[in-house]
SERO-4910 file (N, C-alpha, C, O; in steps of 0.05 Angstrom, whole numbers):
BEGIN
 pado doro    nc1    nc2    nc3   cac1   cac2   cac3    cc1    cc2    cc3    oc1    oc2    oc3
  Unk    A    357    -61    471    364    -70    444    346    -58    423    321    -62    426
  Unk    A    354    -43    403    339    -40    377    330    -61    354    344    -74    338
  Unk    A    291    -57    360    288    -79    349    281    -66    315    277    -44    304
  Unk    A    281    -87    308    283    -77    277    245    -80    269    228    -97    272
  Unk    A    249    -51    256    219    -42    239    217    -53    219    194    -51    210
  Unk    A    237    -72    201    226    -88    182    211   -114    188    206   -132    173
  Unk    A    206   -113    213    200   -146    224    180   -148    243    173   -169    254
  Unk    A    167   -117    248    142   -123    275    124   -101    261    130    -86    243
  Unk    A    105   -103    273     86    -77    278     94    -66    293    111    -77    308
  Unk    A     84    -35    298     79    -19    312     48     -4    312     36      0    292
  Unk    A     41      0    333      9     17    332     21     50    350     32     53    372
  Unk    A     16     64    335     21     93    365     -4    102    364    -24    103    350
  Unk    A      7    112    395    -18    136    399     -9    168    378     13    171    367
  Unk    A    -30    186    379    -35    206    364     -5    215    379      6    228    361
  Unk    A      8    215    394     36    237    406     61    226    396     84    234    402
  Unk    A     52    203    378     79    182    370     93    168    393    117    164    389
  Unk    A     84    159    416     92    138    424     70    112    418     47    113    410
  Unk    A     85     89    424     79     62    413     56     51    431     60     51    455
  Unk    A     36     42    423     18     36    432     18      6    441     18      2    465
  Unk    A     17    -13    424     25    -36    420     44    -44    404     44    -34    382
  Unk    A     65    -65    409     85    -77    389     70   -105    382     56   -114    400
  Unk    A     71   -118    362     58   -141    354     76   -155    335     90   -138    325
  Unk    A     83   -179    325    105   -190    309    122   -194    320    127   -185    342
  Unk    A    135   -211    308    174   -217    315    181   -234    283    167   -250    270
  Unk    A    200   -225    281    218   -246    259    215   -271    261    220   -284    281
  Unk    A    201   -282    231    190   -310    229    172   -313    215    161   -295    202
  Unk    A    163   -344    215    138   -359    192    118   -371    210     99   -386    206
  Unk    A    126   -360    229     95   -386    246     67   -364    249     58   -348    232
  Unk    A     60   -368    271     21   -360    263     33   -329    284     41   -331    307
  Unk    A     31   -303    269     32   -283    287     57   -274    280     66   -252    287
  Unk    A     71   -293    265    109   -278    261    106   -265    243     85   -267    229
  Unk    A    129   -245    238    124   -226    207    156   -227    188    174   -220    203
  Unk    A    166   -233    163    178   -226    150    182   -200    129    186   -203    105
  Unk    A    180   -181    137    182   -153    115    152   -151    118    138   -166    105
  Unk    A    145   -139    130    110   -134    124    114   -100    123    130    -84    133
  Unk    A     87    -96    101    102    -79     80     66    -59     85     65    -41    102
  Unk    A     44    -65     70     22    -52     70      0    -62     98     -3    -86    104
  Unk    A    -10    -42    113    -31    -50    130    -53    -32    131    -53     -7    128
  Unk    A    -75    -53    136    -98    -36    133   -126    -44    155   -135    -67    156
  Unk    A   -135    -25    170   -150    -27    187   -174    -34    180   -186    -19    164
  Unk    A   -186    -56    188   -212    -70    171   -228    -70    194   -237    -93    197
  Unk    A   -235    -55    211   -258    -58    234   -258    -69    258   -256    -94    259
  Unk    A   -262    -54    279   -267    -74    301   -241    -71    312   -237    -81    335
  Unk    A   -223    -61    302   -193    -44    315   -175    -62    304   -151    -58    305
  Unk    A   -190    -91    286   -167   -101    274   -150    -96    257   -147    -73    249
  Unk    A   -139   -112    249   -114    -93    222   -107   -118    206   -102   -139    218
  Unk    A   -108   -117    183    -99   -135    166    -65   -122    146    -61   -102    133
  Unk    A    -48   -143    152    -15   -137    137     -5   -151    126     -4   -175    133
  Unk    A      6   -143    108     20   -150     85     40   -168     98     53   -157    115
  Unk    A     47   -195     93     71   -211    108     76   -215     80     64   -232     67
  Unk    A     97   -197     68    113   -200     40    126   -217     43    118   -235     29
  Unk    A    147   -225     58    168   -248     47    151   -270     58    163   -292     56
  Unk    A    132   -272     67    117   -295     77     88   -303     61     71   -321     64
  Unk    A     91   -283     44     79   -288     20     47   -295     24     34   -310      9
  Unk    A     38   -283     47     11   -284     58      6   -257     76     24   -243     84
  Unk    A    -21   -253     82    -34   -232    102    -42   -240    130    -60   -257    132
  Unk    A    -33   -231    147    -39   -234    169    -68   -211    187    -75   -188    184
  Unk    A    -74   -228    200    -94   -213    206    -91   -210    245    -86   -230    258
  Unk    A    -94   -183    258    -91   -179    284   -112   -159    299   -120   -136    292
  Unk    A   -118   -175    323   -142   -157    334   -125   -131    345   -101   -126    340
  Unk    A   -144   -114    362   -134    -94    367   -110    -87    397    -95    -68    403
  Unk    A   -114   -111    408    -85   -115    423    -61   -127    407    -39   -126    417
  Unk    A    -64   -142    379    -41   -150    377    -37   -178    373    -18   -188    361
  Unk    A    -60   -193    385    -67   -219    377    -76   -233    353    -98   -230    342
  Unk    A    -56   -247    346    -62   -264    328    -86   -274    313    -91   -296    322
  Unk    A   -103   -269    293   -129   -283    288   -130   -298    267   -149   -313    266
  Unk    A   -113   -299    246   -117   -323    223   -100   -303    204    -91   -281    208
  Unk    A    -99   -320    182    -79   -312    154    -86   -324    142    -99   -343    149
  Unk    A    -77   -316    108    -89   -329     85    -74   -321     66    -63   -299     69
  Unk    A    -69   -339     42    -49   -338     25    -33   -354     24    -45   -375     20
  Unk    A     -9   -358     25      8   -367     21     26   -369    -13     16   -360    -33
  Unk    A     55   -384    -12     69   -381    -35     64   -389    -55     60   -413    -51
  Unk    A     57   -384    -89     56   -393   -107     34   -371   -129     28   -347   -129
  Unk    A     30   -386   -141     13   -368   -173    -10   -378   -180    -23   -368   -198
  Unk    A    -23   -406   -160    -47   -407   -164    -71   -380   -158    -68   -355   -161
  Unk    A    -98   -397   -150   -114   -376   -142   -116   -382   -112   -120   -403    -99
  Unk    A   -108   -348   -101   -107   -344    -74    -74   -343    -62    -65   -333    -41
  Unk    A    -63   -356    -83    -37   -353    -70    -18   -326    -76    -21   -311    -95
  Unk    A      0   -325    -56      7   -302    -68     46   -305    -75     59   -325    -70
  Unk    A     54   -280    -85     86   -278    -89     96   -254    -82    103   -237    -98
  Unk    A     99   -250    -48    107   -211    -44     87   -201    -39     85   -180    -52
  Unk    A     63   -206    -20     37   -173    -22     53   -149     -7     69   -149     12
  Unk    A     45   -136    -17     57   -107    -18     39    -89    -10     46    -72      5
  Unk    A     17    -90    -16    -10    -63    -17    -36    -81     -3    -39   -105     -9
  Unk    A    -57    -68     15    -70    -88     20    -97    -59     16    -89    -39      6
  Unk    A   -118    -60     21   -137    -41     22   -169    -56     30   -171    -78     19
  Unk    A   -184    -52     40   -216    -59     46   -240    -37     27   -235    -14     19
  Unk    A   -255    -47     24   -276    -36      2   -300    -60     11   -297    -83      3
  Unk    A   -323    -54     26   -345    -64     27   -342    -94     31   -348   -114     18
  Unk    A   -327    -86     61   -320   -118     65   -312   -136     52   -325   -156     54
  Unk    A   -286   -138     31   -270   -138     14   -247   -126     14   -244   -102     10
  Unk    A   -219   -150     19   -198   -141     14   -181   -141     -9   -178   -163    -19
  Unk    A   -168   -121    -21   -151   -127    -44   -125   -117    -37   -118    -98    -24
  Unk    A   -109   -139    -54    -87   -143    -47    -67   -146    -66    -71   -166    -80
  Unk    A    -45   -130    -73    -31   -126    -98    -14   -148    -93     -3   -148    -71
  Unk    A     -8   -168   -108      4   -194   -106     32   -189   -136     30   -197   -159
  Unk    A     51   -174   -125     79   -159   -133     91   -179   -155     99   -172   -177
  Unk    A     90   -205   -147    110   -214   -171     94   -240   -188    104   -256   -205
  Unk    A     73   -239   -179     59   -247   -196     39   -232   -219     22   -241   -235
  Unk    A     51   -203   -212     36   -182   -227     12   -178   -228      6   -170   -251
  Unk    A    -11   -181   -209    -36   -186   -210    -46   -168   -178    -34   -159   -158
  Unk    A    -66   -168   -185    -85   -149   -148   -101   -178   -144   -109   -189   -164
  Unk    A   -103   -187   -123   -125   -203   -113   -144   -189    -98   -141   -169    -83
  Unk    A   -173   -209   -106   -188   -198    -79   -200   -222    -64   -206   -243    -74
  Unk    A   -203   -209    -29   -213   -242    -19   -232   -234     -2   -231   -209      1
  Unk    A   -253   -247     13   -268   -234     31   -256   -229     54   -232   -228     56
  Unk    A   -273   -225     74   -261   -216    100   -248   -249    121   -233   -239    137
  Unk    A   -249   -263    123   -245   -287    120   -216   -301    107   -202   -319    117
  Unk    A   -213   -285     81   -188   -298     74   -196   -309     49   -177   -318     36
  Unk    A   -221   -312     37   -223   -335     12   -224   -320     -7   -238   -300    -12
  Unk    A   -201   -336    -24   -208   -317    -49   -230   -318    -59   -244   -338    -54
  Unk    A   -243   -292    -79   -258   -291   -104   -251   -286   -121   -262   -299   -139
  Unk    A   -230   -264   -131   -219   -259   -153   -200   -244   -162   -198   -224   -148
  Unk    A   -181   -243   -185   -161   -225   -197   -162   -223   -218   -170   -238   -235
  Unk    A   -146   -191   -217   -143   -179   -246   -103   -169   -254    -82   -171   -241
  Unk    A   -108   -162   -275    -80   -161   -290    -70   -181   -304    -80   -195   -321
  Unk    A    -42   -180   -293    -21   -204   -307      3   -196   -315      5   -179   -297
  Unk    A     24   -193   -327     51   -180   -324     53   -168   -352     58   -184   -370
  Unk    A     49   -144   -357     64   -129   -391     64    -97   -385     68    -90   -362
  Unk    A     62    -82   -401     57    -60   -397     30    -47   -409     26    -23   -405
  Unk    A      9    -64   -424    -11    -58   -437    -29    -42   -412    -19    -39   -390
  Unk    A    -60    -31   -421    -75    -24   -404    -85    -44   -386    -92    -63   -401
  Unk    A    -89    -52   -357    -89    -69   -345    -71    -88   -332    -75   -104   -314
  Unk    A    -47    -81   -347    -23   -102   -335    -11    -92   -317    -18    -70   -309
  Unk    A     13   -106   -303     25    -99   -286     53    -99   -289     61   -109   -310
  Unk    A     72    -90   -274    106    -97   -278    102    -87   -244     98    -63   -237
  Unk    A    105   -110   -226    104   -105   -203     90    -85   -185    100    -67   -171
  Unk    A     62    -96   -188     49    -72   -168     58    -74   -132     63    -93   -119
  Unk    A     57    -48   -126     60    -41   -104     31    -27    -80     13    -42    -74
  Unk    A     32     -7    -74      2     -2    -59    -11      6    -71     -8     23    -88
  Unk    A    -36     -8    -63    -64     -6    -67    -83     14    -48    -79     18    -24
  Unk    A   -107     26    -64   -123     46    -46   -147     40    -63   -150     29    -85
  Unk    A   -166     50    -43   -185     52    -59   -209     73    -49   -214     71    -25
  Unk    A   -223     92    -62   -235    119    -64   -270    102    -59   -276     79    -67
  Unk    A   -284    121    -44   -311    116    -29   -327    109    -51   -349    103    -43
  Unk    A   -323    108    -79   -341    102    -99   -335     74   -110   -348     63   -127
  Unk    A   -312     64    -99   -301     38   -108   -281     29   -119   -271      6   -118
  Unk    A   -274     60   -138   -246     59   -165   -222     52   -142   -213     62   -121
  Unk    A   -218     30   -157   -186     18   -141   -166     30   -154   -166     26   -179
  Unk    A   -143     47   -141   -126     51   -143   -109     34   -142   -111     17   -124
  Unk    A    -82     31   -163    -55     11   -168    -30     20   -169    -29     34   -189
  Unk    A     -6     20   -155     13     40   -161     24     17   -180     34     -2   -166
  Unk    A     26     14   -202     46      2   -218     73     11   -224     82     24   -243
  Unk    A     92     -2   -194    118     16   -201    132     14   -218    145     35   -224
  Unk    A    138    -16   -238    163     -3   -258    149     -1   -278    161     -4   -299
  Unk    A    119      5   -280    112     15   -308     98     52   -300     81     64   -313
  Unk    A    112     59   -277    120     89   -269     93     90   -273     91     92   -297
  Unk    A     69     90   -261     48    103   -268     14     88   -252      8     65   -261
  Unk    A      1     97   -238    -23     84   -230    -42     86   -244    -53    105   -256
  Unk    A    -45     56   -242    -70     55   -254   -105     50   -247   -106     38   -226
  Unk    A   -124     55   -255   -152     58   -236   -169     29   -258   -168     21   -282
  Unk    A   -181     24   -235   -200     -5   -239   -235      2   -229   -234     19   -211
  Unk    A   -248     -2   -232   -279    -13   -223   -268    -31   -199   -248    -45   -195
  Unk    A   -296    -23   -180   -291    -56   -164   -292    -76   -166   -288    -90   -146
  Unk    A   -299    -90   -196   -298   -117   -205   -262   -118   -224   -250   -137   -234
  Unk    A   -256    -96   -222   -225   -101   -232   -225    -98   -266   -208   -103   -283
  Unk    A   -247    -89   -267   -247    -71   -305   -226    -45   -302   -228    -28   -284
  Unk    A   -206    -47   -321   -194    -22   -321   -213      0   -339   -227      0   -359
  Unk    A   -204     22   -315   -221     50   -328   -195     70   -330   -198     87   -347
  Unk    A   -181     71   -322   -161     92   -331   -130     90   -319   -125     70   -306
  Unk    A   -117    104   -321    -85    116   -307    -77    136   -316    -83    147   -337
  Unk    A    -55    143   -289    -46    169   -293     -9    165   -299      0    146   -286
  Unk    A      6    177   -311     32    182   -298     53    164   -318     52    140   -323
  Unk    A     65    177   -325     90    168   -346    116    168   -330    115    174   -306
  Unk    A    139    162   -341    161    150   -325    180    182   -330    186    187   -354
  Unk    A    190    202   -309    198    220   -317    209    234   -294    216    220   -275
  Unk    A    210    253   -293    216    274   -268    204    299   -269    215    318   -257
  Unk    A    181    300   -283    171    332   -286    142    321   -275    135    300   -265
  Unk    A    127    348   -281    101    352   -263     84    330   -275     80    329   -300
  Unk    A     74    315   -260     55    291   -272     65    271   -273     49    253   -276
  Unk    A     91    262   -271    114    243   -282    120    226   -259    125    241   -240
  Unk    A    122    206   -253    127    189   -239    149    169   -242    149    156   -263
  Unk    A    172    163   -220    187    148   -226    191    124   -195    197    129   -172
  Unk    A    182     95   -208    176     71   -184    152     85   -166    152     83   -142
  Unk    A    138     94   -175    111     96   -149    118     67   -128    131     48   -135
  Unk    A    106     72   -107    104     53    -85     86     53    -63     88     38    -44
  Unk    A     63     74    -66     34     69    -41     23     93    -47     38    113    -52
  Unk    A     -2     94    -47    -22    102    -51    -42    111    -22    -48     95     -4
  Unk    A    -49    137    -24    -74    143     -9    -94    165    -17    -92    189    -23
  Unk    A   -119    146    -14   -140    178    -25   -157    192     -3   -171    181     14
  Unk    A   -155    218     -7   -154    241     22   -191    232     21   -192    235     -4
  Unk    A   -211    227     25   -235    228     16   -252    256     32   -276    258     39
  Unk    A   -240    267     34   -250    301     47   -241    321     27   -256    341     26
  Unk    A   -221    321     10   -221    336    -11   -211    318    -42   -196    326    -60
  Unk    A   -228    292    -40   -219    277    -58   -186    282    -79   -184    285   -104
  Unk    A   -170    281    -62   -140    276    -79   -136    247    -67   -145    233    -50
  Unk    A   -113    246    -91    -99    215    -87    -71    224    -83    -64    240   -101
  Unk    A    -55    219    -66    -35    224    -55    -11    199    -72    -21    177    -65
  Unk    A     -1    196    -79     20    173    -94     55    191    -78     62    215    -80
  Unk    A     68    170    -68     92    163    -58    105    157    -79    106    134    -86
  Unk    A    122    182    -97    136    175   -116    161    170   -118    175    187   -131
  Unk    A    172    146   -106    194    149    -85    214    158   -102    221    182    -96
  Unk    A    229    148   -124    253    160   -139    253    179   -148    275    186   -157
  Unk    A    229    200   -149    231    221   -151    238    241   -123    241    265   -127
  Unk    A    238    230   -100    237    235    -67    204    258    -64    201    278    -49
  Unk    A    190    250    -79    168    275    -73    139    254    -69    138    230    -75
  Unk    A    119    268    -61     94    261    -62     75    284    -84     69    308    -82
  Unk    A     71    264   -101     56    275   -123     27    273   -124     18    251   -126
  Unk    A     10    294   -122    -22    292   -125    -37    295   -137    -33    318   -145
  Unk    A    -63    283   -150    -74    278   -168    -96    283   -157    -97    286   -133
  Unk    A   -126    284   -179   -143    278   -167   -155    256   -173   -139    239   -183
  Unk    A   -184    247   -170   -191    218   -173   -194    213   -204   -198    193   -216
  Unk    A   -192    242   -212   -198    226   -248   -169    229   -255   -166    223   -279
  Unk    A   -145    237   -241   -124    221   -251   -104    253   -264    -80    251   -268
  Unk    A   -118    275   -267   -111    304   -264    -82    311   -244    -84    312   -219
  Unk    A    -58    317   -257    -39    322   -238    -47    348   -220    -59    366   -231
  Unk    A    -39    351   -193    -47    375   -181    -24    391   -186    -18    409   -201
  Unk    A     -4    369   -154     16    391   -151     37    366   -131     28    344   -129
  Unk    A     60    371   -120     69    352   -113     88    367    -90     93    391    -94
  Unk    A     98    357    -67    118    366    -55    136    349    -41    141    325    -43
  Unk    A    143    367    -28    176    347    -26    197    350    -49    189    355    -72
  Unk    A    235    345    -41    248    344    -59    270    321    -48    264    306    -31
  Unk    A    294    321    -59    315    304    -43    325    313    -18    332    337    -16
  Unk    A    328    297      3    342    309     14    341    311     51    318    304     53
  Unk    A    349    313     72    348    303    101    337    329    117    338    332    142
  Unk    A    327    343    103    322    373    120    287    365    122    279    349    105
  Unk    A    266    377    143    238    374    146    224    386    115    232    402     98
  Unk    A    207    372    116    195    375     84    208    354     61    194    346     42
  Unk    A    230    347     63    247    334     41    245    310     53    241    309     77
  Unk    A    245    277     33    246    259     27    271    243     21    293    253     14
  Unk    A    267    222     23    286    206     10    283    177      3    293    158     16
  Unk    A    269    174    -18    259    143    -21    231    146    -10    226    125      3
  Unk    A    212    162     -9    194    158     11    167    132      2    159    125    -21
  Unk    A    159    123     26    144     93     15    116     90     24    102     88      4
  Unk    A    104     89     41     82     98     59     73    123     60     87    142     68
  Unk    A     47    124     50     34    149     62     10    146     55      1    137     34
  Unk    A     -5    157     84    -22    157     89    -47    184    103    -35    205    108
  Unk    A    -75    185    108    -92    212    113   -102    203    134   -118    184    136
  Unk    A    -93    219    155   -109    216    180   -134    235    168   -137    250    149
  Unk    A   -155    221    202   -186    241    190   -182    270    197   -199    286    190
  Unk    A   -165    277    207   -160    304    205   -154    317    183   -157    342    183
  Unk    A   -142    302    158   -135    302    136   -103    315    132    -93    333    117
  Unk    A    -91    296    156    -68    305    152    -44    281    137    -45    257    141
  Unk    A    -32    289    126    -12    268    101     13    264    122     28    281    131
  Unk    A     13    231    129     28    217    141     49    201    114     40    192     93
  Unk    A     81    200    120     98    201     93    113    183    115    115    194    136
  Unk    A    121    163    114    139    144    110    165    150    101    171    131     86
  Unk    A    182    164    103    210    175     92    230    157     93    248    160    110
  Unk    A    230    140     79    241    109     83    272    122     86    281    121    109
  Unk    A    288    132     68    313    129     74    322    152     91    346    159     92
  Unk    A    303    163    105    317    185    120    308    173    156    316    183    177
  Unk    A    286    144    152    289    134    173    275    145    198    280    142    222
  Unk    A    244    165    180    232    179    209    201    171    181    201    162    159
  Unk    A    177    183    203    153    188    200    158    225    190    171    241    204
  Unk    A    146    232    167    131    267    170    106    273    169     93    256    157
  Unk    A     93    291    176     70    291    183     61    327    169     39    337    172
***
């Protein structure tokens, strides 16, 4: 039976077969609904995004269950949709989608703090999506329907953004995840409606972008994930064409 990738993990080995499967469809301690951003926080564990469950789950490196945090609503700590998750000095942040805001919590789960709030001003949000963050601290934001990422301090001061809503060089249309190469410092952004991956550098400088529409190797379609192995190779999520490129 084909089980469905919107509803488990997967871990592979480097040859692309599956290392461990972890999840099943559900709300209890270890189930997953749409889990969306994951991020390896030490020790082989992994911390994920449980979007429709409106909390983060946390899993050792077989697959087991270890605690979660979050849950539904707009207080502090709760969330609506995480989407993006990232670690920074034992510190997780976590783009909390429809409440328009990034949280951050310790390693543990407890909150400390958030930034944003929903507009299009400097600092705001209109549904953020993935989160990254560069070896000096600047948190990366893909703010998708305000087409454009934006950069924070690690206390969540906005310092800058890149990317207007468009289809030309620099132009971004729905960004959706974020990765920064830290061997030749670029930031890689998943610009999915445009079907390309567009690159910047850390001060926000368009490089160059590739990919176009389309089902042939090299081409995209919706693409959503991506990520830098230490080899520094760009791992793409090709959401609607339904494979990994590498």
């Amino acid at each position: 039976r084909r089980r469905s990738a919107s509803r488990e993990a997967n871990e592979w080995r480097a040859r692309g077969c599956p290392r461990t499967i972890f999840g099943r469809k559900g709300a209890k301690e270890g189930e997953l609904n749409w889990p969306r951003g994951v991020c390896a926080i030490g020790g082989g564990a992994v911390a994920v995004c449980d979007s429709s469950n409106h909390r983060v789950c946390v899993f050792d490196r077989e697959g087991k269950f270890l605690r979660q945090f979050g849950g539904y609503g707009t207080g502090r700590g709760q969330l609506d949709s995480a989407a993006g998750i990232a670690m920074f000095k034992q510190k997780l942040i976590v783009s909390d989608r429809y409440n328009h805001r990034v949280c951050i919590f310790d390693m543990d789960g407890n909150y400390l703090s958030s930034f944003g709030g929903h507009g299009q001003s400097n600092g705001k949000f209109n549904n953020p999506w993935g989160v990254a963050v560069d070896e000096l601290g600047t948190i990366y934001v893909a703010d998708k329907d305000n087409h454009r990422v934006q950069m924070f301090d690690k206390n969540g001061l906005f310092v800058g953004k890149f990317g207007t809503s468009g289809h030309g060089p620099g132009q971004l249309q729905n960004p959706l995840f974020i990765a920064v190469n830290r061997f030749n410092h670029q930031v890689y952004v998943s610009d999915s409606a445009n079907h390309r991956i567009s690159v910047f550098d850390v001060q926000g400088t368009f490089l160059f972008s590739f990919g176009s529409e389309g089902f042939h190797g090299g081409q995209f379609k919706f693409p959503r994930g991506v990520a830098v192995d230490p080899q520094g190779n760009v791992l793409v999520a090709d959401s609607g064409n339904n494979r990994i490129q590498v």
